[in-house]
MMTF fields as JSON, N, C-alpha, C and O atoms, coordinates in Angstrom:
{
  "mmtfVersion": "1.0.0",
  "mmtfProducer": "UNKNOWN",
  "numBonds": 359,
  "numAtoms": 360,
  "numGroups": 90,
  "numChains": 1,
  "numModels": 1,
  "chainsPerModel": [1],
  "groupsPerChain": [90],
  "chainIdList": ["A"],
  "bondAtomList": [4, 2, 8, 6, 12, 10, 16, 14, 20, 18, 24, 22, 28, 26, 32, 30, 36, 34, 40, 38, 44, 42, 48, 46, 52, 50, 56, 54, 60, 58, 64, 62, 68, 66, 72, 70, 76, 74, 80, 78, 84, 82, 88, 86, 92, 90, 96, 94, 100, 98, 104, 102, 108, 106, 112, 110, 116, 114, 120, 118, 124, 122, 128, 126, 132, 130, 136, 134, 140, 138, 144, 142, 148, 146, 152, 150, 156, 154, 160, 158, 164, 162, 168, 166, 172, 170, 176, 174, 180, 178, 184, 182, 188, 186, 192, 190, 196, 194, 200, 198, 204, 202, 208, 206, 212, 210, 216, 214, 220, 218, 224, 222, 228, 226, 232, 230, 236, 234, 240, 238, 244, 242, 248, 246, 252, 250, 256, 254, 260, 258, 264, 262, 268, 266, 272, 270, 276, 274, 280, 278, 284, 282, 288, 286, 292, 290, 296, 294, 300, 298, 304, 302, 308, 306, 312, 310, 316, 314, 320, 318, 324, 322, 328, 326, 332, 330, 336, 334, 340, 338, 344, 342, 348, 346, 352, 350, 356, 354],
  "bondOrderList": [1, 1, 1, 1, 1, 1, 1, 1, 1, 1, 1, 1, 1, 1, 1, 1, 1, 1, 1, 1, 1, 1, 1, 1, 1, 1, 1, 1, 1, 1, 1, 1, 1, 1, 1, 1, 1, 1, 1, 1, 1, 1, 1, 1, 1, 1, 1, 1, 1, 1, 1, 1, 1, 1, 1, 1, 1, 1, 1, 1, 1, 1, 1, 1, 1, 1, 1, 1, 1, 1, 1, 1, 1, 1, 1, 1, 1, 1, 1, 1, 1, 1, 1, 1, 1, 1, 1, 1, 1],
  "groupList": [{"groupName": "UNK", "atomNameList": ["N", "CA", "C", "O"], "elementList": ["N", "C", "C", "O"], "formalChargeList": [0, 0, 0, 0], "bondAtomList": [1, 0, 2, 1, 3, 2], "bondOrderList": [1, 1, 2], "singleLetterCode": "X", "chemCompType": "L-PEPTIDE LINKING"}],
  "groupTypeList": [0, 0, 0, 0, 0, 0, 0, 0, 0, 0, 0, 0, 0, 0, 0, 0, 0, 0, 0, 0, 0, 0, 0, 0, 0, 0, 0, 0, 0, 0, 0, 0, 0, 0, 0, 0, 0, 0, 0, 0, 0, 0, 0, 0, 0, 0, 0, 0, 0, 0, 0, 0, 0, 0, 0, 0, 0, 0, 0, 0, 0, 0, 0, 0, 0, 0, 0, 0, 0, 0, 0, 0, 0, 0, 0, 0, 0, 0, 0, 0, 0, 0, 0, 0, 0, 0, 0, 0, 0, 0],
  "groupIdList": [1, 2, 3, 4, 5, 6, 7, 8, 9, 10, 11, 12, 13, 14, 15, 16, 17, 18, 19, 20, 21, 22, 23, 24, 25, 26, 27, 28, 29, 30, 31, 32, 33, 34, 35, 36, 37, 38, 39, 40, 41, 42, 43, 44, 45, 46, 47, 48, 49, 50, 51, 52, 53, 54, 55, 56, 57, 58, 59, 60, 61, 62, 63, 64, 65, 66, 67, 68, 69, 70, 71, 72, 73, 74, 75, 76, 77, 78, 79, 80, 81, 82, 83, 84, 85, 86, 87, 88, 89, 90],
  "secStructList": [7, 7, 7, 1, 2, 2, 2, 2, 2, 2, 2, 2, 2, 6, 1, 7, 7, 1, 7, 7, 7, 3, 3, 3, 3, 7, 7, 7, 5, 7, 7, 7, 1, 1, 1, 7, 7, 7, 5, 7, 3, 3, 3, 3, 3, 3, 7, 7, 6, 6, 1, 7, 4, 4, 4, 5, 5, 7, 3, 3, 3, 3, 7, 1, 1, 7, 7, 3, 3, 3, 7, 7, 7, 5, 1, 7, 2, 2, 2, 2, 2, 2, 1, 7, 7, 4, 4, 4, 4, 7],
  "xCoordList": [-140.65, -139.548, -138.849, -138.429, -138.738, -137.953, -136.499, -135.813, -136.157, -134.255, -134.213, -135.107, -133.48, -132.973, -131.666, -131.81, -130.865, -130.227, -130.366, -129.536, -131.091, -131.517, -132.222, -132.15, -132.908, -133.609, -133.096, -133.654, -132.083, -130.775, -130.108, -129.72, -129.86, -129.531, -130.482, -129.898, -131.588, -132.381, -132.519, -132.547, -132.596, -133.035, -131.449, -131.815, -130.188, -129.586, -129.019, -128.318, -129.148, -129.348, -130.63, -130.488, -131.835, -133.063, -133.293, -133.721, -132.973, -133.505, -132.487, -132.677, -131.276, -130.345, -129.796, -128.861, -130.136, -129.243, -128.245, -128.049, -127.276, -125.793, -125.687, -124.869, -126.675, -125.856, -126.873, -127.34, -127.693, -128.889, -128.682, -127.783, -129.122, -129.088, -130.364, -131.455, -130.339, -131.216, -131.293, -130.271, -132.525, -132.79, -133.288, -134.493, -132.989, -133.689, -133.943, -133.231, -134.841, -135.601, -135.696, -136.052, -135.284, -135.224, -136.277, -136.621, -136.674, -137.217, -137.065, -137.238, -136.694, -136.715, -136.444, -137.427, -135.725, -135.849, -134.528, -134.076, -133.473, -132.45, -132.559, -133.702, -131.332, -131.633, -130.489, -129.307, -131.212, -129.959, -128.732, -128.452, -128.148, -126.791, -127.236, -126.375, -128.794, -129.31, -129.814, -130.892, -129.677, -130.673, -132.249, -133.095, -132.517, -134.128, -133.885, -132.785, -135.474, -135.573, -136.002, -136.847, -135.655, -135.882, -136.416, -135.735, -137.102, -137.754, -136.561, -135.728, -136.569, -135.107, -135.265, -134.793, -135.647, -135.671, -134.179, -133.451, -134.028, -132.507, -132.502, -132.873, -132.109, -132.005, -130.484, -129.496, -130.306, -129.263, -129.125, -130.262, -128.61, -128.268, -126.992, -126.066, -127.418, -126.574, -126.6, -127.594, -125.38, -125.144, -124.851, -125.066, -124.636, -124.786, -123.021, -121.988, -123.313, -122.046, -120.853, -119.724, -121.7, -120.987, -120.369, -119.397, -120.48, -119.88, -119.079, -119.267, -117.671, -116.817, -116.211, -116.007, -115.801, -116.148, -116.254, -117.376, -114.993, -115.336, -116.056, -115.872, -116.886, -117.948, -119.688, -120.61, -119.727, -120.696, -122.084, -123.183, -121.728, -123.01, -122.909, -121.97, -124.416, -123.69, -125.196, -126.231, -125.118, -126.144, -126.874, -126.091, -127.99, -128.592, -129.355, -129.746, -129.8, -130.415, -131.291, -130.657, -132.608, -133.24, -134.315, -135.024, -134.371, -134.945, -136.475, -136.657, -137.48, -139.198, -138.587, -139.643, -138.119, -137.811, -136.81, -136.063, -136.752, -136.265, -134.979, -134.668, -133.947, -132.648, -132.026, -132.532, -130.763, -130.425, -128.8, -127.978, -128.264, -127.003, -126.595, -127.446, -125.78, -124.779, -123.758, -123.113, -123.218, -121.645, -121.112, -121.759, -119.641, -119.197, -119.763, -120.311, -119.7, -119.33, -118.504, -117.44, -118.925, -117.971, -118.277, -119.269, -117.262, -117.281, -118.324, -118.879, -118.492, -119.753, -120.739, -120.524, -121.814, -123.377, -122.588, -122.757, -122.109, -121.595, -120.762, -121.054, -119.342, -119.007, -119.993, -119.608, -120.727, -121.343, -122.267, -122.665, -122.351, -123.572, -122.915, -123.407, -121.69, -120.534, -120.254, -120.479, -119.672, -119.344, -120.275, -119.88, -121.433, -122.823, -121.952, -120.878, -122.546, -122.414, -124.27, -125.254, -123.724, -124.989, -125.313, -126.367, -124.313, -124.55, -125.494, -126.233, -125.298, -126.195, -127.559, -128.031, -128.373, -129.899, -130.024, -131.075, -128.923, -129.09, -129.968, -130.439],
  "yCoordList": [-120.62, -119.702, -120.03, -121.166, -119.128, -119.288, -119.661, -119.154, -120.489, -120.956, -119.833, -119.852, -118.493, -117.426, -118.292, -118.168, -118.847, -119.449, -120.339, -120.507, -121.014, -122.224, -121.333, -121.493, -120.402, -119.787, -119.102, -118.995, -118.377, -117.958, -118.755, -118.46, -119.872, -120.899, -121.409, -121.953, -121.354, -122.31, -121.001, -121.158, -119.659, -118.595, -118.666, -118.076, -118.972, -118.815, -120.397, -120.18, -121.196, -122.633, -122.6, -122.76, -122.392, -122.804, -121.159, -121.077, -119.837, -119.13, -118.105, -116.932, -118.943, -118.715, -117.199, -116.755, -116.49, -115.342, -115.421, -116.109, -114.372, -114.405, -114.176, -114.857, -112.935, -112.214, -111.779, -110.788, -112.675, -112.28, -111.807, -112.514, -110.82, -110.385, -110.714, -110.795, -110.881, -111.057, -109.169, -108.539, -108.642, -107.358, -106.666, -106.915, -106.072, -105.925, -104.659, -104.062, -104.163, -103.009, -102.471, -103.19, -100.813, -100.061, -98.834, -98.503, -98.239, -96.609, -95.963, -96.55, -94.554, -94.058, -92.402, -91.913, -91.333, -90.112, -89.712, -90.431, -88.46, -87.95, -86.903, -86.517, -85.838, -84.689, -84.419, -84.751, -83.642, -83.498, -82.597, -82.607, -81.897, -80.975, -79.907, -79.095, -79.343, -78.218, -78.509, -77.916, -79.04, -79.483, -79.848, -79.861, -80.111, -80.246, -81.866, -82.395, -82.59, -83.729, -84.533, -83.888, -85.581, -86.325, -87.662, -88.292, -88.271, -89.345, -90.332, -89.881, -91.364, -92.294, -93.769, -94.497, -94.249, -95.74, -96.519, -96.443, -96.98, -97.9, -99.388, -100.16, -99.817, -101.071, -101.803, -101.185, -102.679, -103.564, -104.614, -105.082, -105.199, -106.032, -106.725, -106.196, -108.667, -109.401, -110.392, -110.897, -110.535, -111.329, -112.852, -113.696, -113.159, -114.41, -114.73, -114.124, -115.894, -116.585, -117.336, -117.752, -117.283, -117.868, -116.435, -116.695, -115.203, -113.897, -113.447, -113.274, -113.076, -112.64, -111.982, -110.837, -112.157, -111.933, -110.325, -109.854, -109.388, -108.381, -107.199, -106.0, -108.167, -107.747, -107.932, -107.153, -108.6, -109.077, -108.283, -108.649, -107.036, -106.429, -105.241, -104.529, -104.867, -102.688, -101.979, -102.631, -101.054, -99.865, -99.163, -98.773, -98.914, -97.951, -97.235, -97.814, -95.659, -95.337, -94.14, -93.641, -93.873, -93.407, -92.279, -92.62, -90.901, -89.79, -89.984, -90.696, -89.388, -88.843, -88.147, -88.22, -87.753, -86.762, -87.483, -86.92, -88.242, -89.265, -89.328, -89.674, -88.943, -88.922, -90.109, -90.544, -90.709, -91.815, -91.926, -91.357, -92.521, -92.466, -94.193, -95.033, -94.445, -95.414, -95.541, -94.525, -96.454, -96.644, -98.267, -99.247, -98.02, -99.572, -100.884, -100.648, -101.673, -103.216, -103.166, -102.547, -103.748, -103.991, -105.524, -106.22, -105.791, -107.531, -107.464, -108.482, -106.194, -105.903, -105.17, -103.959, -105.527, -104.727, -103.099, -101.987, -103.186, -102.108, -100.824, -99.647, -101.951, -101.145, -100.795, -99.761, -101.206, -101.13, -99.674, -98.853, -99.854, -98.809, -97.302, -96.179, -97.714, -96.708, -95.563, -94.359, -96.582, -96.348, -95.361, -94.843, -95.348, -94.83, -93.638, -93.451, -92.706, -91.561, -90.489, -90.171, -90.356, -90.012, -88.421, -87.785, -88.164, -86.538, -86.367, -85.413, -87.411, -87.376, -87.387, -87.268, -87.616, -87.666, -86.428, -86.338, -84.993, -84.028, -83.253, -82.183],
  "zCoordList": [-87.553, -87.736, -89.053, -89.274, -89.837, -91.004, -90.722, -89.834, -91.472, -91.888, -92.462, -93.308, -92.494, -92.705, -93.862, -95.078, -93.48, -94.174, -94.778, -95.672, -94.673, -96.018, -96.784, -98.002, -96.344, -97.686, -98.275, -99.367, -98.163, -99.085, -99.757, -100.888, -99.205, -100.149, -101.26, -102.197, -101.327, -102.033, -103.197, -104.417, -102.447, -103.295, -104.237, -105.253, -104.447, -104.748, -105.564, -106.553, -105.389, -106.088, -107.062, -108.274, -106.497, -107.432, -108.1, -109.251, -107.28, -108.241, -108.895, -109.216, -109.004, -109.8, -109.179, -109.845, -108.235, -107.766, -107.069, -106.067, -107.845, -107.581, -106.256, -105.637, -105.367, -103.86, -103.578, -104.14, -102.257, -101.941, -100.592, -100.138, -99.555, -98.452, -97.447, -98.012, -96.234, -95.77, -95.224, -94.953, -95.175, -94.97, -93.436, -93.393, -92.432, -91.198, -91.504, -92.312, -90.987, -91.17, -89.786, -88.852, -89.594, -88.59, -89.16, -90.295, -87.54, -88.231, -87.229, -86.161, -87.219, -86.169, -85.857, -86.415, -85.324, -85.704, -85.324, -84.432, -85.852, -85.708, -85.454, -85.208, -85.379, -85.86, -86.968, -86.883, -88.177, -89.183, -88.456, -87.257, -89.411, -89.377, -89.13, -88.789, -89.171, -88.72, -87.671, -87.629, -86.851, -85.564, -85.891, -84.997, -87.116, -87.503, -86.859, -86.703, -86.479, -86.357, -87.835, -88.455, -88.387, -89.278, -89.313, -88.504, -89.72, -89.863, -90.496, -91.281, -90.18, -90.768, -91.146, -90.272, -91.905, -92.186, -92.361, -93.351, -91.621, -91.837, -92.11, -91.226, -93.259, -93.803, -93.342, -93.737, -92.786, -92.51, -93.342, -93.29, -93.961, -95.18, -94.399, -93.783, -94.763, -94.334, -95.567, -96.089, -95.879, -97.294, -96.635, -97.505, -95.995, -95.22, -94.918, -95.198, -94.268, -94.094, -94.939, -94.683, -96.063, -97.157, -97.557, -98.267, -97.437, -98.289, -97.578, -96.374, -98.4, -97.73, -96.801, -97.202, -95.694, -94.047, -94.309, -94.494, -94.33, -94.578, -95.677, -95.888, -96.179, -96.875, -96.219, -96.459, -95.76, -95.027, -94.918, -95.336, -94.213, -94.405, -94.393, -94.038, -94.999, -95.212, -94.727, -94.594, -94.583, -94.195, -95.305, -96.171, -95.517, -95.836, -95.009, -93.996, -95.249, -94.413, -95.628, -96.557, -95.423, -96.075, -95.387, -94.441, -95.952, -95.052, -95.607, -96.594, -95.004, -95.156, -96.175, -96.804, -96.663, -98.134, -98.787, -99.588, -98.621, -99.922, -100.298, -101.437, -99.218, -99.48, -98.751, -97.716, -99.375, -99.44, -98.776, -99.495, -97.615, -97.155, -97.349, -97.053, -97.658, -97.544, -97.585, -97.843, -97.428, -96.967, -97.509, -97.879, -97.36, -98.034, -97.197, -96.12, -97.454, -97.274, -95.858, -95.852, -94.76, -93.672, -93.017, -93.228, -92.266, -91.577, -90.188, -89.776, -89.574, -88.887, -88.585, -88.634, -88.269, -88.653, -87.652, -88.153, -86.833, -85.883, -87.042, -87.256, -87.754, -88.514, -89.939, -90.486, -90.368, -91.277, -91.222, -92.049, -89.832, -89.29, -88.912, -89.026, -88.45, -88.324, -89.661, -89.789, -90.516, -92.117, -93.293, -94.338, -92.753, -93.288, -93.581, -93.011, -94.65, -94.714, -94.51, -95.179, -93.182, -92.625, -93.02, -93.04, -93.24, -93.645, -95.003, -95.245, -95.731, -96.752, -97.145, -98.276, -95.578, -95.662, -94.985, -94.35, -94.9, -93.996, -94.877, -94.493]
}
């Protein structure tokens, strides 16, 4: 099992990056603002424990046609996921 966190650390000591995230990967289907169903890739981004609590982690979410929703920086994956501007992969 990977140290999720030591390897952010080491990636950020030895390979000199400022703000590295660890990434979880979702996929799954909606329906847009027209009732169509959509294909949805959702990225969760966690900047670790060392980054500022309410910054912590943010949402992306990305359509089969290539449109792109996100939202700010929040202190949880819940609000983060909340915050999305989902209308934007409509």
């Amino acid at each position: 099992m990977i140290d999720i966190d030591r390897v952010r650390n080491w990636l950020i000591e030895a390979g000199s990056i400022t703000e590295v995230a660890h990434i979880t990967i979702f996929q799954g289907r909606r329906k847009n603002s027209k009732g169509e169903p959509q294909t949805v890739t959702v990225k969760l981004f966690d900047l670790g424990p060392k980054a500022q609590p309410d910054l912590r982690y943010y949402c992306e979410a990305t359509s089969a046609e290539g449109k792109t929703a996100t939202g700010n920086n929040a202190a949880t994956i819940e609000d983060a996921i909340a915050i999305a501007h989902w209308n934007d992969i409509d």
